[in-house]
C-alpha positions in Angstrom: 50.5 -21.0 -67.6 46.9 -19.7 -67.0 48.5 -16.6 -64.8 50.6 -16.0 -68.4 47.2 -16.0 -70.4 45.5 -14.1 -67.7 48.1 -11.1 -68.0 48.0 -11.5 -72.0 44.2 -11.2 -71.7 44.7 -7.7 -69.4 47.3 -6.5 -71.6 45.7 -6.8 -74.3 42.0 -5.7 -73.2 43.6 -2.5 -71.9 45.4 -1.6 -75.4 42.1 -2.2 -77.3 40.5 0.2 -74.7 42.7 2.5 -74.7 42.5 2.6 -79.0 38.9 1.9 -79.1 38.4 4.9 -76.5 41.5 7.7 -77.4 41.9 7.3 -80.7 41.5 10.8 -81.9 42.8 12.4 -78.6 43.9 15.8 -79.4 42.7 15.5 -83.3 39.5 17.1 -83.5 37.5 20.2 -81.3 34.6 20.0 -79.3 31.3 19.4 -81.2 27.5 20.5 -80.4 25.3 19.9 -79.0 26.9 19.6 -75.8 31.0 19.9 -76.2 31.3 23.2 -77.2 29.0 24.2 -74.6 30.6 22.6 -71.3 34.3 23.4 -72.8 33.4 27.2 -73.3 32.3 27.1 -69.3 35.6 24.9 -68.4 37.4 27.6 -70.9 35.9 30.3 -69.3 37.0 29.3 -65.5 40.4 29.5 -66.4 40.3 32.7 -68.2 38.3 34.4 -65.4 40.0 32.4 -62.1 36.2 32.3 -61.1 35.0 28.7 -60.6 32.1 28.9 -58.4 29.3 30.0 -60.9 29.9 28.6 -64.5 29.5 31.4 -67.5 28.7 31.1 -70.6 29.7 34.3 -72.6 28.4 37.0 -70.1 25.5 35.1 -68.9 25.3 32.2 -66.0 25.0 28.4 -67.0 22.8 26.8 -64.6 21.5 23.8 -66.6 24.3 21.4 -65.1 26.2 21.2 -61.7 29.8 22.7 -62.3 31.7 19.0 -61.1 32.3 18.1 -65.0 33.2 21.4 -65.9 35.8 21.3 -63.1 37.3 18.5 -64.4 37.8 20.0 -67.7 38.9 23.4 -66.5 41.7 21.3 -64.3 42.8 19.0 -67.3 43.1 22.4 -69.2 45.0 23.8 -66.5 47.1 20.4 -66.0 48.1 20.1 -70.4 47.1 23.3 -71.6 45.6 22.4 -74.6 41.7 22.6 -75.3 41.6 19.3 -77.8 43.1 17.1 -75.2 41.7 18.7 -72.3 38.0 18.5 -72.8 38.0 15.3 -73.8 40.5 13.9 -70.9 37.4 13.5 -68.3 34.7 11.4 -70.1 38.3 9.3 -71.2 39.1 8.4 -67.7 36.2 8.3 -66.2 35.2 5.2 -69.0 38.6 3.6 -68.3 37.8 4.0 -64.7 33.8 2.3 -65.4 35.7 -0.5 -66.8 38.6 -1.1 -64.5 35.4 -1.3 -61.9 33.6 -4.1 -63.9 36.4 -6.0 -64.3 37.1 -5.9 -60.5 33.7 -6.5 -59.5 33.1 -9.4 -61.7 36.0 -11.0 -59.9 34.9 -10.4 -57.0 30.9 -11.7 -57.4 32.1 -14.3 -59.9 35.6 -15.5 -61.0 38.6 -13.1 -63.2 36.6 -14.6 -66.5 33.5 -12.9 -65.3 34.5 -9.8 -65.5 37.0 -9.6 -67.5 33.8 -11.0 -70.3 31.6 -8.0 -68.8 34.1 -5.7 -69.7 35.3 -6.9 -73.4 31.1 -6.8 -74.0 30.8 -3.0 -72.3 33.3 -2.1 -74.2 32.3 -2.9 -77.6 28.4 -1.8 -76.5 27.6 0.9 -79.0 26.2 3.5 -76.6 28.8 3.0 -74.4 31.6 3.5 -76.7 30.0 6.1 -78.8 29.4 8.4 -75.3 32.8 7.8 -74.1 34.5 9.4 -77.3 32.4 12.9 -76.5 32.9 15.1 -74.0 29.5 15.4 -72.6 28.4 15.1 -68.6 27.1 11.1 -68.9 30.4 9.0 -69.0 31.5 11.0 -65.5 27.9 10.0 -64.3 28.3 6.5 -65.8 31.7 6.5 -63.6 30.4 7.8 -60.3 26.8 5.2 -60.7 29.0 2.4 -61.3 31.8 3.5 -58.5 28.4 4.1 -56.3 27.2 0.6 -56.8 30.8 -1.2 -56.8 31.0 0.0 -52.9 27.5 -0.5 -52.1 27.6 -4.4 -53.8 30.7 -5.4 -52.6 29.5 -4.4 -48.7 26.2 -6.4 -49.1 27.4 -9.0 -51.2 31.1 -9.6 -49.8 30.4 -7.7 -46.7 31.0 -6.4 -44.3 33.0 -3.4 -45.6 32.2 -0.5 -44.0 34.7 1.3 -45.9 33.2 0.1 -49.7 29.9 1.3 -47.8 30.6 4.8 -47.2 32.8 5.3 -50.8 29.2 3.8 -52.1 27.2 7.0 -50.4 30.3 9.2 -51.3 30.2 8.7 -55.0 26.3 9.2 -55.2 26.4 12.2 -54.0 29.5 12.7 -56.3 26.9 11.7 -59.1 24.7 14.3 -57.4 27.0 17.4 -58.6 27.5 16.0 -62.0 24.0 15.5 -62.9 21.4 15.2 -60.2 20.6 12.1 -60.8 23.6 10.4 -58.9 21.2 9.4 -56.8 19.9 6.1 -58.9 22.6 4.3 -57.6 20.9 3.8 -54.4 17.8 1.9 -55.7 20.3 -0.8 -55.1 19.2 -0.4 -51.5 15.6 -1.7 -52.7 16.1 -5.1 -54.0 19.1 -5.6 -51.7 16.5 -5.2 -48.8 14.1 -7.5 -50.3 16.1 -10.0 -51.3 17.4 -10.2 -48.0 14.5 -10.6 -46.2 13.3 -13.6 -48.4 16.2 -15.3 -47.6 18.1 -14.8 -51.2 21.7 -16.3 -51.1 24.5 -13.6 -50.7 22.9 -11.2 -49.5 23.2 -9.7 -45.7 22.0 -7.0 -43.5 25.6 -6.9 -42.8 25.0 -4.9 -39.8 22.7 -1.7 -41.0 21.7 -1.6 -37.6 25.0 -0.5 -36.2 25.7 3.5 -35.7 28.6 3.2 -38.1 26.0 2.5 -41.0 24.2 5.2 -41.1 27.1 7.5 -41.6 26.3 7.0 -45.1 23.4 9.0 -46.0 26.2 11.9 -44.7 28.8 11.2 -46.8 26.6 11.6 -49.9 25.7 15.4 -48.6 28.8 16.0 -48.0 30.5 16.6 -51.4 27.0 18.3 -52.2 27.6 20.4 -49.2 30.9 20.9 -50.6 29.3 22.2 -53.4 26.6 24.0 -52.4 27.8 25.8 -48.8 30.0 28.4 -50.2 27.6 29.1 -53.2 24.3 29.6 -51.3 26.5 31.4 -49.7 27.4 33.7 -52.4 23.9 34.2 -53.4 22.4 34.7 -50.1 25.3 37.7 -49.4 24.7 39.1 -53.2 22.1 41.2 -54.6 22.6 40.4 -58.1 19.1 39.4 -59.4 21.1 36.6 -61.9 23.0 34.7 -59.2 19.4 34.1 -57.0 17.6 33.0 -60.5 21.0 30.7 -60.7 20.3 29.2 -57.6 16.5 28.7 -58.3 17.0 27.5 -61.4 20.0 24.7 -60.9 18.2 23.4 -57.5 15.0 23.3 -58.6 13.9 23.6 -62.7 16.7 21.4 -63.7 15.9 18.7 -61.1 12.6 18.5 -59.8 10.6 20.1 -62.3 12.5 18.5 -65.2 11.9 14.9 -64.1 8.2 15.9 -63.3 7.4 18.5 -65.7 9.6 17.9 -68.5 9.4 20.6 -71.5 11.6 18.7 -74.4 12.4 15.4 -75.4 9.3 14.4 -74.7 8.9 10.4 -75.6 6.7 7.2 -75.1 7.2 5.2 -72.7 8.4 2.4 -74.7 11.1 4.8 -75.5 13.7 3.2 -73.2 13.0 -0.6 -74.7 13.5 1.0 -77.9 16.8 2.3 -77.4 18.1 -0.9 -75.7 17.4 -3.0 -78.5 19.3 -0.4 -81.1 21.6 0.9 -79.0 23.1 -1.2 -76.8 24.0 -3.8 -79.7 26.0 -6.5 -79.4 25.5 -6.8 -75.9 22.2 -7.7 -75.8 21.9 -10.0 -78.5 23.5 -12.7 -75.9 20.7 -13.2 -74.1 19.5 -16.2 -75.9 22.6 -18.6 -74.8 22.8 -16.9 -71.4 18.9 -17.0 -70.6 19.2 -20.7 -69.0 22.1 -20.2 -67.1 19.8 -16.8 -65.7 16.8 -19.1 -65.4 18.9 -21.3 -63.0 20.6 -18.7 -61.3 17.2 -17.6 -60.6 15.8 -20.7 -59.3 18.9 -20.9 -57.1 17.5 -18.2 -55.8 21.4 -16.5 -56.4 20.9 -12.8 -55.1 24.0 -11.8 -57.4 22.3 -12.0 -60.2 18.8 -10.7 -59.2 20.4 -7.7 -57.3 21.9 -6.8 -60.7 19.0 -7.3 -63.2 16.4 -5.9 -60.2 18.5 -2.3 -60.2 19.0 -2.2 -63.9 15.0 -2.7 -64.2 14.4 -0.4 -61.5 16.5 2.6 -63.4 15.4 2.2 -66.7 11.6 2.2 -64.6 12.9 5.4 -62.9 13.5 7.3 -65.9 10.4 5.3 -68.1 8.0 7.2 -65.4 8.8 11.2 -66.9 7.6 12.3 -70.1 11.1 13.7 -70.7 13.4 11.1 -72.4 16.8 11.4 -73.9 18.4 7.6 -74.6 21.6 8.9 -72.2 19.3 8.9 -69.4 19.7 4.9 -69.0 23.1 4.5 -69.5 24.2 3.8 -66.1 23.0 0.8 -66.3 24.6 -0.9 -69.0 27.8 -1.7 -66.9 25.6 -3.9 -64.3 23.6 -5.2 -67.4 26.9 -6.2 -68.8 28.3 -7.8 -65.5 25.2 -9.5 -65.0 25.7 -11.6 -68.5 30.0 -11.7 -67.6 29.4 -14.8 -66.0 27.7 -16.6 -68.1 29.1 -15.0 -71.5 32.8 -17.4 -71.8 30.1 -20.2 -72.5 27.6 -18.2 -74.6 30.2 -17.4 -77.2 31.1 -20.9 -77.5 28.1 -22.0 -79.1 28.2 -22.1 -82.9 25.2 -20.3 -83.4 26.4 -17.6 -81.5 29.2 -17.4 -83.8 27.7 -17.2 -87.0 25.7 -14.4 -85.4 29.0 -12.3 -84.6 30.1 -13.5 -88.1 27.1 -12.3 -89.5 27.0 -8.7 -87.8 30.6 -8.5 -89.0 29.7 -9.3 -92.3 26.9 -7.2 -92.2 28.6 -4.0 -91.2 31.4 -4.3 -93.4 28.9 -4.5 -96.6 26.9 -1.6 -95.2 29.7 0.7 -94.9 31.2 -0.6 -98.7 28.1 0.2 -100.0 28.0 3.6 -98.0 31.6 4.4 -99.2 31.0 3.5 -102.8 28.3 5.4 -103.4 29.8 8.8 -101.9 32.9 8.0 -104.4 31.6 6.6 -107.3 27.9 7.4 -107.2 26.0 10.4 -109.1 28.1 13.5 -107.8 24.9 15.2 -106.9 24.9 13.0 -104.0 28.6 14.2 -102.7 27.7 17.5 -103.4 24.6 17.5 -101.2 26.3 15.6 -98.4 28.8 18.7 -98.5 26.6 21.1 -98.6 24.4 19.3 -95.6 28.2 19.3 -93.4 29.3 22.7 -94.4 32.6 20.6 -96.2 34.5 22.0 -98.9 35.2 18.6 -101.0 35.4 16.5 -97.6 32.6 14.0 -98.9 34.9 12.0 -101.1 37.5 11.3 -98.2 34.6 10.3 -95.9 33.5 8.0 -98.9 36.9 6.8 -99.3 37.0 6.5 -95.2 34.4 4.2 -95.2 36.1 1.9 -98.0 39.1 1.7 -95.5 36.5 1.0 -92.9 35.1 -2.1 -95.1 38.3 -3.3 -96.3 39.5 -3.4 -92.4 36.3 -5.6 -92.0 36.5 -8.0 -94.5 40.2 -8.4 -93.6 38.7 -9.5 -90.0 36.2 -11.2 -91.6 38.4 -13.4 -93.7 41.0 -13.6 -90.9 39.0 -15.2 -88.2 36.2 -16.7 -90.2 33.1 -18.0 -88.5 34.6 -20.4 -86.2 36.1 -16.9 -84.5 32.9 -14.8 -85.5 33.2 -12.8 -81.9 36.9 -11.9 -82.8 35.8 -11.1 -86.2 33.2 -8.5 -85.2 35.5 -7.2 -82.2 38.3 -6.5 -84.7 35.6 -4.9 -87.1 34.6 -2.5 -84.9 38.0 -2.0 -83.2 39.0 -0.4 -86.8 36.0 1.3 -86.6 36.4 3.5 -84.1 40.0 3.6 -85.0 39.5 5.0 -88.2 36.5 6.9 -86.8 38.6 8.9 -84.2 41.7 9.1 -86.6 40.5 9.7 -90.0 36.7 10.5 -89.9 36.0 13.4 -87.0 39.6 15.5 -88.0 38.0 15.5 -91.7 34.9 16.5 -90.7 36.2 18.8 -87.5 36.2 22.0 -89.4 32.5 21.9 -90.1 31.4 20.6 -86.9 33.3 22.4 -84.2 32.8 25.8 -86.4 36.7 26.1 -86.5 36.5 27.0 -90.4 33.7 29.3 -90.1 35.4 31.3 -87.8 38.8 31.4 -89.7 36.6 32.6 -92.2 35.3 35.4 -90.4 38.6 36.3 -88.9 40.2 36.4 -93.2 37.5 38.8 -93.8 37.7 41.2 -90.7 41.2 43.0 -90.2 43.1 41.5 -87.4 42.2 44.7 -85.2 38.8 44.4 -85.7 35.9 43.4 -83.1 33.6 40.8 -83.2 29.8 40.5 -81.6 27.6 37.7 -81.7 24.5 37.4 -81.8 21.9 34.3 -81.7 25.4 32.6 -81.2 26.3 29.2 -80.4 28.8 28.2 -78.0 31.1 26.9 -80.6 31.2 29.9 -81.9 32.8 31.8 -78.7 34.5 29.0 -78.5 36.5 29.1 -81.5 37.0 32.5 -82.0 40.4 33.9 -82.4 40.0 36.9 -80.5 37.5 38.0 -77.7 34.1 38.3 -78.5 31.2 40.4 -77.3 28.0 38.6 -76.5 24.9 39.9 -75.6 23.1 37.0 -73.5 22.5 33.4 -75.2 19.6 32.3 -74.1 18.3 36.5 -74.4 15.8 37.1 -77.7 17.8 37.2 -80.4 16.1 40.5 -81.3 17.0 42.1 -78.2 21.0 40.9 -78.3 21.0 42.8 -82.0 19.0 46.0 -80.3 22.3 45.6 -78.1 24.5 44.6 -80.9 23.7 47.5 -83.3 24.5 50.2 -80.3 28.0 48.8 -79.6 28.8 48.9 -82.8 27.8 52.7 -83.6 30.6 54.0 -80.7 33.2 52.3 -83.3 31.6 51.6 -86.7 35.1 51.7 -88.5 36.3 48.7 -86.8 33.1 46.5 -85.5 31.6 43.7 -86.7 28.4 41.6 -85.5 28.4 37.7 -86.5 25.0 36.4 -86.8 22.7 33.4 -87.9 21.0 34.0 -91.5 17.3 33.4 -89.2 18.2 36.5 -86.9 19.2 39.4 -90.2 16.7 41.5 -89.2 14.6 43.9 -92.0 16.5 46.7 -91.5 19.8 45.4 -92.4 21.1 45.3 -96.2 22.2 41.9 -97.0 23.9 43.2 -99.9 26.3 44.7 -98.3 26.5 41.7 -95.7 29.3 39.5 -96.0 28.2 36.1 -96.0 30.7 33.8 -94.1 29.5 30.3 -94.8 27.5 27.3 -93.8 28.0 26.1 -90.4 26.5 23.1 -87.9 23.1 23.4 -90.1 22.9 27.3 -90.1 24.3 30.1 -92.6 26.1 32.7 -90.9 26.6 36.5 -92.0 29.4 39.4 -90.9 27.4 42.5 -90.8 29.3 45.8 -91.4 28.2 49.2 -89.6 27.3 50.4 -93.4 25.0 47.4 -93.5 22.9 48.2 -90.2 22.5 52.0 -91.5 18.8 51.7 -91.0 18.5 50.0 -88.2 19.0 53.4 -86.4 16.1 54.8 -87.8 13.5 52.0 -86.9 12.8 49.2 -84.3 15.4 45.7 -84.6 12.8 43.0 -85.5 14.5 40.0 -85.9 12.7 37.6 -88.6 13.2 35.1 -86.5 12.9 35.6 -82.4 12.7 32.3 -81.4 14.9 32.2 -78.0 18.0 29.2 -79.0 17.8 26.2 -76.8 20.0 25.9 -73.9 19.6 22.4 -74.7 22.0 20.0 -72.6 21.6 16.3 -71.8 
């Protein structure tokens, strides 16, 4: 009987994931800031065959090491279709996170353990919200986690020398996705101390025998993989652009970044911040789970404190730069999440705890009514406005009416389970959610955000012969264009990719068109006889005919605005 309600229990955690996490699959194209950006690379590999240094348009992208955008490229290669293929990494890789906690809960604990760590990761907003985009963190969150699964299980339930060295492996894994695969081995630090003060579970298990110290080379070796043949490349090429590559992905966007950070600068209470709004509901069971912690503690069990120690020590590690970004911690909310499993099949017994849930449920669903109601029957300036702001064409009042069926799904839920079964009330609640989120909400807004209906737009007004140049572009942009598109750098002065712009399109002014951002018409060109294409992603965006840029020849291409756009990235 209990192996009947254990396979129930698996069953139906692993349909809820797979709803909660693919609903949407294949529905809706990648948005900014990031998606459009890594897809156009991953596009790009399997256009050109050349996967080494990642493009973007004619320029090279070295904010981010290429292993994500491999992935992507090889899904696209593997189905063939962009709107499954991007998001197929961060998909798997979050199924994979899961299938890890589960297993390693078992393992530390008992099958309730982690099966509780899971259901609450799950459901964790910042979890759930990153694994439904197609940006670099869930395939970090995966390797951190796979990282600290072998490391764990060789100190804890050790010796394993092989979970020891698939520990080191997927670091350095972590290494090429982000450059901060590394955090997984602070686990080293409290493990050490811990086991020198005598903490229960944890051994040296043998870190004075040769075989252990092959580590350290299995996490340079898929960073060798990485970086042997292209140092190579550079150091046999005299192409100015591939050694400010190199420079620039081994050095400005590691080092420097973390030291000397240029954006996202925050406090340093940033991070506590963003745990308390962010990774909601998980946290909020820390008042029936705190004794069974204090205990633990007492005990001195080394389970526990290995967990909570590491989680501290990363959110410390990114707390000591200037540059913040609330992604930056989220490798640690699996092992936050593991480290409550145990304690949580008690926690969520206790009525208070209920009502709680209950109330969150009840909460949510009357927020999201009164959302919905007053996008469909408030004053229609409001709708209007909220069209305007998304670049929709009449899309406000099925988003209002969205959000109805998101409240009516809740107060289904809510009715269903009632406060005695407030925890299944708010998991159902948000289970519709992101159902109706991934289904409904992201294809009616797609157009908008992914640029798809600006760039229909463009293609209507230009004759299907014609040529297209961008300039002060976004990725999306490329990306969605239905025919190649010139590009005269990206991260370049806007002024100077026009300067470019305007000479290509003289040697065939019949038949050549330059797509631009409203901020970057310079002076010289007549927006009269400018087409103007539409409002897009926050920006307006005009098709400039040859007959438009007549004076441009005559004078200097200032562009209003020169600011260079951000490269951005997470």
């Amino acid at each position: 009987m209990l192996k009947t309600a254990e396979s129930r229990e698996r069953w139906l955690f692993w349909l809820v994931a797979l709803l909660v996490l693919g609903a949407g699959l294949g529905l809706r194209d990648p948005w900014p800031a990031d998606e459009p950006r890594f897809a156009l690379v991953a596009k790009q590999m399997v256009d050109s065959h050349q996967w080494l240094f990642p493009m973007r348009g004619n320029e090279l992208y070295a904010d981010k090491p290429p292993l994500f955008m491999w992935l992507q490229a090889i899904a696209l290669t593997v189905v063939g279709n962009l709107r499954v293929a991007f998001l197929l990494p961060s998909l798997l890789a979050s199924l994979g996170t899961l299938a890890l906690l589960r297993d390693l809960g078992a393992r530390l604990y008992d099958r309730r353990a982690g099966a509780y760590a899971a259901w609450a990761l799950l459901f964790t907003f910042a979890f759930t919200f990153q694994a439904r985009r197609a940006q670099i963190d869930p395939l970090l969150v995966f390797w951190v986690t796979l990282s600290v699964y072998g490391l764990v299980r060789h100190l804890v339930r050790g010796p394993d020398l092989r979970m020891w060295y698939l520990g080191w492996f997927a670091a350095g894994l972590g290494v090429i996705t982000k450059g901060v695969g590394v955090i997984a081995l602070l686990v080293l630090i409290p493990a050490a101390v811990l086991h020198a003060r005598g903490w229960a579970s944890i051994g040296a298990q043998g870190w004075r025998r040769p075989a252990t110290w092959l580590g350290p080379v299995l996490l340079v070796l898929p960073i060798a993989v990485w970086l042997g043949p292209m140092l190579w490349a550079v150091e046999h090429s005299t192409d100015p652009a591939l050694h400010d590559y190199a420079d620039n992905i081994l050095l400005r966007q590691t080092a420097k970044r973390y030291v000397d950070p240029s954006h996202h600068i925050q406090p340093v209470w940033y991070f506590p911040v963003v745990i308390l709004t962010q990774w909601l509901p998980a946290w909020l069971a820390l008042p029936w789970v705190w004794s069974g912690w204090r205990d633990a503690w007492r005990a001195r069990d080394g389970r526990l404190a290995l967990l909570l120690t590491w989680v501290a020590l990363v959110v410390v590690f990114f707390s000591l730069s200037a540059g913040k970004r609330e992604v930056y911690i989220l490798p640690a909310l699996p092992m936050f999440c593991l480290a409550l499993g145990a304690w949580l099949p008690a926690a969520i017994e206790q009525p208070n705890a209920r009502r709680l849930a209950f109330g969150l449920a009840t909460a949510l669903t009357l927020l999201l009514g009164i959302a919905g109601a007053m996008v469909v029957f408030g004053h229609p300036g409001f709708e209007q406005r909220l069209d305007e702001a998304r670049g929709m064409v009449g899309g406000a009042d099925a988003l209002g009416r969205m959000m109805l069926a998101i409240a009516a799904w809740g107060a289904a839920m809510v009715f269903a389970f009632g406060v005695r079964r407030g925890v299944a009330a708010l998991l159902g609640t948000l289970t519709g959610l992101w159902l109706l989120v991934g289904l409904a909400a992201q294809p009616l807004l797609n157009d908008a955000s992914s640029a798809r209906g600006l760039m229909q737009r463009a293609a209507h007004i230009v004759g299907p012969t014609d040529e297209f140049a961008l300039v002060a572009w976004k990725e999306q942009n490329l990306l969605m264009a239905d025919r190649p598109a010139r590009t005269f750098g990206f991260v370049r002065d806007p002024a100077l990719q026009l300067r470019d712009a305007l000479v290509w399109q003289r040697e065939a002014p019949s038949r050549r068109w330059i797509l631009l951002e409203d901020d970057a018409l310079a002076s010289c060109i007549d927006r009269a006889r400018a087409t103007f294409v539409g409002h897009s992603n926050r920006r307006e965006w005009w098709l400039v005919p040859s007959d438009a840029a007549a004076r441009c020849a005559a004078k200097p291409v200032v562009s209003p605005a020169a600011a260079v756009p951000e490269a951005g990235g997470t």
